[in-house]
N, C-alpha and C positions, 0 to 999 in steps of 0.2 A: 589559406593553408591547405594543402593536401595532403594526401596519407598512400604511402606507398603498398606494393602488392605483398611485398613482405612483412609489413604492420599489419595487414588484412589476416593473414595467413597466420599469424602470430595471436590475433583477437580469436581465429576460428578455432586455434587447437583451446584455447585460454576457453572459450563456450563451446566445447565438444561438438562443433559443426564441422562437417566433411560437405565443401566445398571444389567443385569442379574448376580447372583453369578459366571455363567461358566464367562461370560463378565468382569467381575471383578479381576477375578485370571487373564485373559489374560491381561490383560491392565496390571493389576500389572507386571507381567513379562515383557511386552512391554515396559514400561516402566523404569524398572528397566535397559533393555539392554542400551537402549539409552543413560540412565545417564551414564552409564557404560564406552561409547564411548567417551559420552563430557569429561571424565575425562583424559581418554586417549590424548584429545586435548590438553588437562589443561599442561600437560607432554610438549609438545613443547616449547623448545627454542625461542619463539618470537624476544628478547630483541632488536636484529641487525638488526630487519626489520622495515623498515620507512612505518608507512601508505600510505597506495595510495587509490583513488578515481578510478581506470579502471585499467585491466591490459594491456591494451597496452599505451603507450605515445602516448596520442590524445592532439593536442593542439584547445581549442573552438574558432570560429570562433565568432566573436563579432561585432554587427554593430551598429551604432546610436539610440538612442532611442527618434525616432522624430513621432508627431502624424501627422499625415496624413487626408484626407476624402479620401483616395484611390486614388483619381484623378480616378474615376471609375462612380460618379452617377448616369447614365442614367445603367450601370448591375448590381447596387446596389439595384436600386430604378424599376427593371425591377416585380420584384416576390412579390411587395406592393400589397396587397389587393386595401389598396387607398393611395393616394396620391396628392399631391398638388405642382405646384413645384417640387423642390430637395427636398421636405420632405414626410416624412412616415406622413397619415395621421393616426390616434390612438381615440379610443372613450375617450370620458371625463371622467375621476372616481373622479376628485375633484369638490366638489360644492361653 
């Protein structure tokens, strides 16, 4: 498959590039190899192969999904500008 100089021209206003004629002929050609290759891809025998998500067999490591306050407050609440208590103090924004 190839791709003409005015599908090129048509991609560059479509991604706000300003492209020179010499810029133009090379893209077209750049372009053109590329599909060239995906087609070649297109050629493989897929059918026997089962999707995967990695290629190594990693199994995830999965843990509780509990909320917590850290059990940490006093080096939570150490980097507060201000503070009261266990709480972050915060200026007002509603009236």
């Amino acid at each position: 498959m190839s791709i003409d100089q005015a599908t090129v021209a048509r991609i560059a206003t479509l991604a706000r590039i300003r492209l020179t004629d010499a810029q133009r002929e090379a893209t077209t050609a750049e372009l053109s190899r590329i599909l060239e290759w995906v087609a070649q891809l297109d050629e493989v025998d897929t059918g026997d192969i089962e999707p995967m998500r990695s290629v190594m067999p990693i199994t995830p490591t999965l843990r509780d999904d509990v909320v917590t306050d850290g059990a940490r407050p006093e080096d939570v609440l150490r980097n507060a500008p201000q503070r009261s208590g266990d709480y972050f103090v915060v200026p007002k924004v509603v009236e």
